[in-house]
N, C-alpha and C positions, 0 to 999 in steps of 0.2 A: 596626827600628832607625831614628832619626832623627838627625841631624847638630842641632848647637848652630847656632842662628841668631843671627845678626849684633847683633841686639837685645836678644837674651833676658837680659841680666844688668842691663839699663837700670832706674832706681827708676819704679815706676807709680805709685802714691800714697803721699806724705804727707797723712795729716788733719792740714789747716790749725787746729782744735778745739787740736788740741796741739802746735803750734807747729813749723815748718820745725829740721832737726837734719840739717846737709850733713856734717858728720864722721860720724854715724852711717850716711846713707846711704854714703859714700865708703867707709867700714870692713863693710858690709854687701853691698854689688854686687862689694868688692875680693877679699872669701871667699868669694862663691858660682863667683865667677869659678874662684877658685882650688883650691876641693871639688866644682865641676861640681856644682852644687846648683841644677835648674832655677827653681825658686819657693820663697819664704821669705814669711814673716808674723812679725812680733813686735811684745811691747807693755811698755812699762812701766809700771807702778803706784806711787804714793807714798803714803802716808796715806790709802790709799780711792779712790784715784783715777788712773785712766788720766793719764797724764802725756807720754806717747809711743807714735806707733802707726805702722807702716809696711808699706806691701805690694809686693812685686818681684817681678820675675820672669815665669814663664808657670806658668800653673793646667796649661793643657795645650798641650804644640810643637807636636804636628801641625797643633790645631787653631785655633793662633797663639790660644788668650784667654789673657791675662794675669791676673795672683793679684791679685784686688780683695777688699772688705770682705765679697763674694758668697762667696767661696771657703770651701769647708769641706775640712779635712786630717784622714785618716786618724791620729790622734793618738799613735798604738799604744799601748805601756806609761804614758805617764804620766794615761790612764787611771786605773791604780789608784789616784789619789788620790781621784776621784771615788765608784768603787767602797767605800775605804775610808768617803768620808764617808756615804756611803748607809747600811752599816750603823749609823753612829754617831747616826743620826736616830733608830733604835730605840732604842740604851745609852740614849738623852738621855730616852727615855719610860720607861724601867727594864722594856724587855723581857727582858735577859740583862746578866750581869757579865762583862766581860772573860777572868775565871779559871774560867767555867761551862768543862763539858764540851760540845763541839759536841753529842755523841750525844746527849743529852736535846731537841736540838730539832732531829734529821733525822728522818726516815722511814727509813732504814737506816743499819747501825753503819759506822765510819770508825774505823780502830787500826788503828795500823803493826805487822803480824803480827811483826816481830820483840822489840817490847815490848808485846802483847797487854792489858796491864794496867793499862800508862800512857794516860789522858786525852789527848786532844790539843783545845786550846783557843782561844777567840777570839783572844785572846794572841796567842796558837803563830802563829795564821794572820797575825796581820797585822803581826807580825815576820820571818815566813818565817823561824819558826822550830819547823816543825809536824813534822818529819821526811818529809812526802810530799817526794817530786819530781817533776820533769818527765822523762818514760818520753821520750825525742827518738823513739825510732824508733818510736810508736804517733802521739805528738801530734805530729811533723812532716810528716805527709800532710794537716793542716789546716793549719800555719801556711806551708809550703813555697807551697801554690795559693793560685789567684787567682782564685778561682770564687765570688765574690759570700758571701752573705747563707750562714750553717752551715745544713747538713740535719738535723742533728742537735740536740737539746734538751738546756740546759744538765741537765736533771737525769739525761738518759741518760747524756749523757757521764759524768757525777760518780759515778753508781752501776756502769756497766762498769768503772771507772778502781779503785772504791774499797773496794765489796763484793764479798767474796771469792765470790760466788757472780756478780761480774762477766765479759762478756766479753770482755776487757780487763785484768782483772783481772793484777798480776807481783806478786810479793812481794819478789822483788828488783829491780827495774827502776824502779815507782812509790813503793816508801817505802828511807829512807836505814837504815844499817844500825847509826847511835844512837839512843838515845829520844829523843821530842820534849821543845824545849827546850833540847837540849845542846849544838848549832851553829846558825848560820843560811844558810839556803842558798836561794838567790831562788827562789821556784815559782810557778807561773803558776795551775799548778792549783788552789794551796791558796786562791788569792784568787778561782779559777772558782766553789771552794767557797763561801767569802765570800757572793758575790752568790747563791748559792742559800741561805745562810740567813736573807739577807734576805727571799727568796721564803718561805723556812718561817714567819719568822717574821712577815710584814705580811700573811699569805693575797694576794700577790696578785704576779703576774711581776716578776722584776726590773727589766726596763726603763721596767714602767708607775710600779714606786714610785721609781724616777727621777724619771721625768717627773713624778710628782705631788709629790714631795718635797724634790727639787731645780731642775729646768732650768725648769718653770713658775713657782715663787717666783724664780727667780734671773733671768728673762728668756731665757731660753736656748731661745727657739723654735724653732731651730732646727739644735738637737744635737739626735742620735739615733743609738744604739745599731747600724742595722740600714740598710742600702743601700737597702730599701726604703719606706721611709720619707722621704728624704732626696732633694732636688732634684736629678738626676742633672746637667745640666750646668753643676752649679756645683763638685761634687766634682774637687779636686785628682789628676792620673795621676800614681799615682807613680814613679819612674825610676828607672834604676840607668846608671852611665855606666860604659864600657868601655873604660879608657886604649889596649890596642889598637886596637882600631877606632874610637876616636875619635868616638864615638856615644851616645847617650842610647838605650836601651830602654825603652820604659811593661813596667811589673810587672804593671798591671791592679789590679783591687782585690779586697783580701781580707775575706775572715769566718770567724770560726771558732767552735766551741759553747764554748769559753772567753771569751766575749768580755767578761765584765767585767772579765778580766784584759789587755784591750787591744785593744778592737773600737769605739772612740768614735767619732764623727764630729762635729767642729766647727771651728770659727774662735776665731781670740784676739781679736776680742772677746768673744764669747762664755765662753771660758775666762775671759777677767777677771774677770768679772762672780761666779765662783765663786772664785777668788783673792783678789778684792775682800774679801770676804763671810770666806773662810776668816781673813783678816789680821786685820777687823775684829769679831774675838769674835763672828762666825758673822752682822754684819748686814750688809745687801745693800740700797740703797734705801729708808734707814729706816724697815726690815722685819727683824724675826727671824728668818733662816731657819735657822740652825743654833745647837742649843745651844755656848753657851762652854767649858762643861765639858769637854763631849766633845771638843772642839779641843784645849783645853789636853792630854786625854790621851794623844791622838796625835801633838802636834808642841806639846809644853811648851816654854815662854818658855826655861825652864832647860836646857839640852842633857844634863846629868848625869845629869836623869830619866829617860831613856831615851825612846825615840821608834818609832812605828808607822808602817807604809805608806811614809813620807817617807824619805828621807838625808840626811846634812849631803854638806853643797860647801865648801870652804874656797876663797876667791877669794885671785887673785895680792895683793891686798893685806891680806889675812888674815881679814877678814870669814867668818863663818860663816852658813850659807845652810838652809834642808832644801829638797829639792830630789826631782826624778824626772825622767829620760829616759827615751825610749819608743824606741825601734826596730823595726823592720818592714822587709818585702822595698818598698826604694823611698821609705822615710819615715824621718823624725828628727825628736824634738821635745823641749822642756825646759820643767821649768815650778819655779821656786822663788819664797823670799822668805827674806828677814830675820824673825826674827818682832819684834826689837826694835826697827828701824828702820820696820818694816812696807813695806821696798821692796821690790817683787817681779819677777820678768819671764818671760813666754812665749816660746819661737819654736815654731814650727809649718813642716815642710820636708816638698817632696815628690824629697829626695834622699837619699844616703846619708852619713851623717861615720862613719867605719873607723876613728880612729884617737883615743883618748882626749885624743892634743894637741891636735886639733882643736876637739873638744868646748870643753876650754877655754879656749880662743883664741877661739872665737866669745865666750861664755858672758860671759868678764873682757872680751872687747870693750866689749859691751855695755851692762857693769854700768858700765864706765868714762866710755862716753858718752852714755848715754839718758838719764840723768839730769838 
């Protein structure tokens, strides 16, 4: 356990690039105060462009560094935006349609034994809307610890989980008891799924066709997937604060073999530069790196058409947002945008927000004054 130091909530940097904003820090050091949130990062974006960037706080208390533009934060869930865009580099080369069967491109079948006959789809998946779910009492002995980097390979996990000749394998426990398509119900696995058929279908690991298809074109040298790979004492410890004791505990850091569904490592900058990129019909540095189409399918101008991976956010002043939070033992973070305005904004925290008011309190803060 560690005690809250006298300093810890003080602002460290503002990039002078994008200009001093004393009500954002005053509304940012006044919430971390108040949610015991050791270190915060966020940015905003306009039309392409970082517009606003700020770093607070401490990376890590014991070891007094504070959160600079060095700092990389366990990002958790909103991940899956990244995940999702990964796959959609293939749709955009016309390796699979949306409405295909995943089964024609794994290596073993995947059906919800209680509708045997029903397909479950790329769709399915990235609406979480596949009928799988999340087994808590199998896949909580990885997401509970804090034991670094999985031992396990995402495709072991997926075929214990998924083939009935898994060891792992519940019929009641990992798929729901509708056919797929009928409800939506958030699962971690189906998007673990995801990222492996990205691996089926580019021949090659998920994290390298990242690297090679996103975080390389995008600048993002220094995102990765994996603890080992990644500067260790720049990585963010994440905390949890304990109003009885009045203390800060480090969580330590996690990994699990789901990790495309929320095992990222980066900084908002970094994140921008794929936000950037998503806002502006997939360019990034007057480079193409993702197709348009495939953006439009996932997070359409139109909201009526429905939407993948993302959610909307409605803000205190009505604006509609598509958005993802990410949680984890000791982290919080959010990443949305307008798609019509094309404003967007990250935070990146190595603490915990409990309570949905919070969320938004920060979220409308900030749409209110970064701008």
């Amino acid at each position: 356990m560690v005690k809250l130091l006298p300093f810890l909530l003080q602002a460290f940097f503002i990039n002078a690039t994008y200009g001093q904003k004393p009500a954002v820090d005053s509304f940012v050091t006044g919430e971390m105060k108040r949610l015991h949130i050791p270190g915060f990062e966020a940015c905003a974006i306009d039309s392409g462009k970082v517009v606003w960037i700020g770093y607070y706080g401490f990376q890590h208390i014991d070891k007094h560094i504070r959160v600079s533009p060095q700092t990389l934060f366990d990002v958790a869930s909103t991940t899956k935006t990244i995940t999702g865009a990964a796959l959609m580099q293939l749709y955009a080369a016309g390796r699979f349609q949306l409405d295909d069967d995943v089964n024609a491109y794994l290596d073993f079948s995947v059906r919800n034994p209680n509708f045997p006959k029903t397909p479950i789809t790329f769709r399915q998946l990235l609406r979480h809307r596949s009928s799988i779910t999340d087994n808590n009492d199998y896949l909580g002995q990885f997401w509970d610890s804090s034991k670094g980097d999985p031992t396990v390979s995402l495709r072991d996990l997926l075929v214990n989980y998924l083939s009935p000749d898994g060891a792992h394998y519940d019929r009641n426990k990992n798929f729901c008891r509708y056919p797929p398509n009928a409800q939506s119900e958030y699962c971690n696995i189906g998007i673990a799924l995801i990222g492996y058929l990205v691996e089926r279908l580019s021949g090659m690991p998920f994290d390298d066709f990242c690297k090679k298809q996103l975080f390389q074109p995008l600048a993002m040298q220094r995102t990765d997937w994996f603890l080992r790979n990644v500067d260790s004492q720049y990585i963010a410890m994440p905390y949890r604060y304990s109003d009885s004791l009045q203390q800060y505990q480090a969580c330590g850091y996690e990994g699990f073999p789901d990790y495309p569904a929320g095992a990222l490592y980066t900084n908002v900058e970094e994140f921008s530069h794929f936000l950037i990129a998503w806002t502006q019909h997939g360019r990034w540095n007057n480079r193409q790196v993702m197709d348009s189409n495939a953006i439009q399918q996932l997070t359409p101008v139109d909201f009526n058409l429905g939407f993948h991976v993302w959610f909307l956010y409605g803000t205190n002043k009505g604006s509609l947002l598509y958005c993802h939070t990410g949680r984890g033992n000791g982290v919080s973070t959010f990443i949305s945008y307008n798609p019509r305005t094309t404003k967007g904004l990250i935070f990146l925290t190595n603490g915990e927000l409990n309570e949905v008011a919070d969320w938004r309190r920060i979220v409308d803060g900030l749409y209110e004054k970064a701008f």
